[in-house]
N, C-alpha and C positions, 0 to 999 in steps of 0.2 A: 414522375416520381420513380427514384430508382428501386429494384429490386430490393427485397428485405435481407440482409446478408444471411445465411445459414449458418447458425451459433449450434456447436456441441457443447457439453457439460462434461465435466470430469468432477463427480463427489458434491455437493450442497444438496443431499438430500433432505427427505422430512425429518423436521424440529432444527433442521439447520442455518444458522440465524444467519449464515454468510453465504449462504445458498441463497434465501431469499431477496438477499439486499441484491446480489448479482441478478437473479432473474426480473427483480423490478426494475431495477437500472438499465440492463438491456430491451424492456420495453417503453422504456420512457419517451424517447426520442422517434418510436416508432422506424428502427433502425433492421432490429434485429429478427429471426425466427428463429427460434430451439426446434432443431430438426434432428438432433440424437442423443442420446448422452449415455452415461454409467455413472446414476445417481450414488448408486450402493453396492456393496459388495455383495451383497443378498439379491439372488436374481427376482425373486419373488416378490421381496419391497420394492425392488430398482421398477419392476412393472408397475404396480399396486402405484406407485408416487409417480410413476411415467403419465395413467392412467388418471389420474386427479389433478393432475395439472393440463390435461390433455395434449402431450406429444407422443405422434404417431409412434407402436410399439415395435411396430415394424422394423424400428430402430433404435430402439432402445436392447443397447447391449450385454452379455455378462460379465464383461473386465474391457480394460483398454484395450490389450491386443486384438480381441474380438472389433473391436470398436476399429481402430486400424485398419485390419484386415476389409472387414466389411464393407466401411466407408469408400477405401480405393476404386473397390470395384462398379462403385457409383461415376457416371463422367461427370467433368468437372464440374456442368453447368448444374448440378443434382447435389453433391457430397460436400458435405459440411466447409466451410472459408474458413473457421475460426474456431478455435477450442477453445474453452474458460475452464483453467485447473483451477477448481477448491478442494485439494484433497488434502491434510494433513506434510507438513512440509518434508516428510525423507522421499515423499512420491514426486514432490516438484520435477526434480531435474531427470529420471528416466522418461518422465511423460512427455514433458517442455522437448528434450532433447529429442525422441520418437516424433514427433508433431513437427519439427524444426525440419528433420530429415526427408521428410515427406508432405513438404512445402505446403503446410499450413500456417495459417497465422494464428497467434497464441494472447494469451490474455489471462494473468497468471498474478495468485495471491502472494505475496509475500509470505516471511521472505522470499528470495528467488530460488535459494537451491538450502543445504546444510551444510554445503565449504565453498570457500572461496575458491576451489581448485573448482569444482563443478562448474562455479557459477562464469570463470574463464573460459572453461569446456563451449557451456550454451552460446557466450559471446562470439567463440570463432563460427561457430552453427548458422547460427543469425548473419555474420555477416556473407557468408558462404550464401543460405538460403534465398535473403535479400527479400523476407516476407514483414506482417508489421508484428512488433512484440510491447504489450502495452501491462507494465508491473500496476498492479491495483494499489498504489497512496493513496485511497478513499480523499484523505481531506486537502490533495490539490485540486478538487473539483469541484471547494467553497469558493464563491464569489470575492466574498472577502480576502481569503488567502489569495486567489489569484489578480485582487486590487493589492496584498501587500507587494510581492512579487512585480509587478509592473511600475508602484510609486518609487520603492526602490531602485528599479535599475533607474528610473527616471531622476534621481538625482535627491529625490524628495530631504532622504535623511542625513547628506553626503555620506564621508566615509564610517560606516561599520564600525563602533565599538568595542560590545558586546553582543551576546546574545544566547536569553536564557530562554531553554525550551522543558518544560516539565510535562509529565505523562503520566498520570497516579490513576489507576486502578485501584479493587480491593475484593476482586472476585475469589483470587486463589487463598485469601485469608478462609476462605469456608470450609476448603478441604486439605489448606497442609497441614492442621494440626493433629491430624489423625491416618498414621502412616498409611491405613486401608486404601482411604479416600484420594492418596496423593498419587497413590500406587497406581492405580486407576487411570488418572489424567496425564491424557497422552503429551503434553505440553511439558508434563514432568518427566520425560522419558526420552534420553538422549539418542535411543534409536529410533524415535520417532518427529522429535523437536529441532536434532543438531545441536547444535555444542550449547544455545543460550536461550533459557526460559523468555526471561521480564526483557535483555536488548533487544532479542529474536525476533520476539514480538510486536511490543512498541517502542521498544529506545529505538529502534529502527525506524520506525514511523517518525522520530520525535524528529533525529538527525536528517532523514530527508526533507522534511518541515525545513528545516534549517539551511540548506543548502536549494532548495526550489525556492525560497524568496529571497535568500539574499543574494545568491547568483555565487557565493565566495566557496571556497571548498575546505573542509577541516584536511589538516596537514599531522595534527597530531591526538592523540588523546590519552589519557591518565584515568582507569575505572578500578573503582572499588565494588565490589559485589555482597550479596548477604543469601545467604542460604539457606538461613535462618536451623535448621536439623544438618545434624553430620552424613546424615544417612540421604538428604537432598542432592542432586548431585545437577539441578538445573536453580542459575541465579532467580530472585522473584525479586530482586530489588539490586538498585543501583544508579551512583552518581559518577558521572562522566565527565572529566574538565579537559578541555579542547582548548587546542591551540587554531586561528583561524589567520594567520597570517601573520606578520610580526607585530601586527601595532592592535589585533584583535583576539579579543578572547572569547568564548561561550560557554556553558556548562549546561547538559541531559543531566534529568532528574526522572526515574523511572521506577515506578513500582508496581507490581500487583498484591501488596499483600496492603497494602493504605487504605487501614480502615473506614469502610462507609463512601469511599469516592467511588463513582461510577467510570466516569469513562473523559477520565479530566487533563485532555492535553490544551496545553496553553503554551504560547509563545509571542516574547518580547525582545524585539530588536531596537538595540541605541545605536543612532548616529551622533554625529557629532553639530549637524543642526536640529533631527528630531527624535521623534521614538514611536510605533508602533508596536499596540498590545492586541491579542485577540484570544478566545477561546472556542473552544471548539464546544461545547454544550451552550454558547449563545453565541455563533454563527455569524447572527444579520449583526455584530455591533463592528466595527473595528476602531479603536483608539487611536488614534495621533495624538502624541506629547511635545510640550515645545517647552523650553524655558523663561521665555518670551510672551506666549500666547497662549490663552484659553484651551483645552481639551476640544479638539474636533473630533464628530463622530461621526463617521459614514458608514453606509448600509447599501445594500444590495439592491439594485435596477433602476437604480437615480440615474442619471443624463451622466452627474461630475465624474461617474467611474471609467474607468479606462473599459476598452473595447476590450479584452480578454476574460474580464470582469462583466461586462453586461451581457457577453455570449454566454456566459455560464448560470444566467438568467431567464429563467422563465416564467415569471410571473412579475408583475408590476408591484415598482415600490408597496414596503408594507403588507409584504403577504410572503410569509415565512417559508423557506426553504430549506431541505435539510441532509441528512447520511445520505437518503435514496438518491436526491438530486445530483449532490456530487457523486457520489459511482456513476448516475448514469453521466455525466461529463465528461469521466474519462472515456467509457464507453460511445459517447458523441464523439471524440477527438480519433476513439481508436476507427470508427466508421469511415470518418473524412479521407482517414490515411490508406489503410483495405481500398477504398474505391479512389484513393489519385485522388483525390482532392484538397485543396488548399486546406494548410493545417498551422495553428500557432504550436511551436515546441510546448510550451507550459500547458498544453491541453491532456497528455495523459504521459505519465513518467516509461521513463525505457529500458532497454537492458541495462547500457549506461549505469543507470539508478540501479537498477537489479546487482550488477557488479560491485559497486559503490556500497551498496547496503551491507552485501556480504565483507567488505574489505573494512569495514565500521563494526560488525559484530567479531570478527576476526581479531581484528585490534583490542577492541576492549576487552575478551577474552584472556586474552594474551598478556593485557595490561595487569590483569587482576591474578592471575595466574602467578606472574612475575615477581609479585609484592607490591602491587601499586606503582609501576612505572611507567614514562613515558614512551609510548609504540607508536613511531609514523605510520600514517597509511600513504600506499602507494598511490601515487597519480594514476 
């Protein structure tokens, strides 16, 4: 059994709901050891919550450079192999970038950076360093999503249609209607967010959905945004219509102000012999449509799934799996890769995707800015 790799933290500390999904993912697989981090910018909580989850504090730091610094002087076979940034996204790309340069491998929340200029930056970094860089799309590490992805390219639905991918929230309805509360969230705050609240967020999530299972790449896109206050100055809602090659169309639907939805991304891809539907708050189903034939529904750790599909399985038919499962799947993919070992592409998304996302929030930005028009994105 190989060694545990040595995971740092950058930011999920206590009440941090994406702190924790990361620390359970990284134990999932029995992969990883948290051997440093800077939970918080509070040296005395970053201990206190070092100390309750028991990593030695010996290494627990009081900001990144400290963390840096210190880490180096560790030899290699001692000092952390991997960082996982959860911090609030205008810290993305000084940290990613710092970590890149001093050949660590990274493992990093979306978005990737808050410009597309950054997010080019960390690519020449990456390929310079030549270490693994793995963007957290939580929901490519659903079985079923990574069974749409493989029916697909297998031919299941020929060519590509459509393809409509929606993503409604309605958490930010609580607090934009009271300037206090909006003032407050950092999500609402362009120096803290980058240029896009609701695509930033999830319409980002929606689009790489879109592009990890159909394999095809958007070429164009036309967004309209809602800001709902003059005084808002980050989108919380928005419709997105995509161009996906000459004979295909798609459209993101994204909001956080949609009342009473929790956490409701779904996507449905039309071919021209079938269709697949799925969501992501019930996971084990995935639909096949035919015009022809009965509704098939497959589920997660059957024999019929494709091998990329039943690796991201661990439990036998019938016994539900879920958010934590997929993070740790990426986290399994990013392991395989860290140690040289055989790895399928669709196991955990990459810079690639990291750049890609930013050149999709870029665009629609732009789109909407513009008057609702149509903004290529770059190959």
């Amino acid at each position: 059994m190989p060694k545990k790799i040595r995971l740092g933290i950058l930011g999920g500390g206590a009440g941090s709901l994406i702190g924790e999904l990361h620390r359970v993912a990284a134990h999932i697989h029995d992969n990883y050891q948290i051997t440093s981090a800077v939970f918080s910018t509070n040296f005395e909580e970053n201990k206190r919550f070092a100390n309750k989850i028991d990593v030695p504090l010996h290494r627990i730091y009081k900001d990144f450079e400290t963390l840096i610094t210190e880490e180096m002087k560790f030899p290699t076979d001692q000092r952390i192999e991997v960082c996982a940034v959860l911090t609030p996204n205008f810290l993305h790309f000084p940290m990613v970038k710092k970590l890149l340069e001093h050949g660590f491998h990274v493992i990093c929340e979306k978005p990737m950076t808050t410009t597309l200029e950054e997010a080019k930056i960390l690519q020449k970094l990456h390929t310079k360093a030549g270490t693994v860089f793995a963007l957290t799309h939580t929901y490519t590490g659903y079985p079923m999503v990574r069974q749409i992805r493989e029916m697909i390219k297998a031919g299941d639905l020929g060519n590509i249609q459509k393809v409509d991918v929606q993503y409604y929230q309605g958490w930010i309805n609580t607090v934009i209607h009271d300037k206090e509360k909006r003032d407050a969230v950092w999500r609402l705050d362009p120096k803290k967010a980058g240029m896009s609240s609701c695509m930033g967020d999830i319409g980002v999530h929606a689009f790489n959905m879109l592009e990890y299972t159909t394999g095809l790449k958007v070429t164009e896109v036309l967004s309209d945004f809602n800001y709902l206050y003059p005084d808002n100055y980050m989108d919380v809602d928005g419709t997105v219509l995509l161009r996906i090659g000459n004979y295909s169309k798609g459209v993101i639907r994204a909001s956080q102000i949609a009342t009473g939805e929790e956490n409701g991304l779904t996507i449905a891809i039309y071919g021209e012999k079938a269709a697949l539907k799925w969501e992501q708050e019930k996971p084990n189903f995935l639909y096949k449509l035919s015009d022809t034939e009965p509704i098939q529904i497959f589920k997660p750790g059957n024999a019929y799934n494709t091998d990329l599909s039943i690796s991201g399985s661990k439990l036998p038919a019938g016994h539900p799996e879920g958010i934590f499962d997929a993070m740790a799947n990426i986290y399994l993919g990013a392991a395989k890769a860290i140690r040289g070992q055989v790895y399928d592409s669709g196991e955990f998304p990459t810079m690639i995707d990291g750049v890609r996302g930013m050149e999709f929030i870029t665009a629609t930005v732009a789109s909407n800015k513009a008057g609702n028009v149509w903004v290529p994105l770059k190959e």
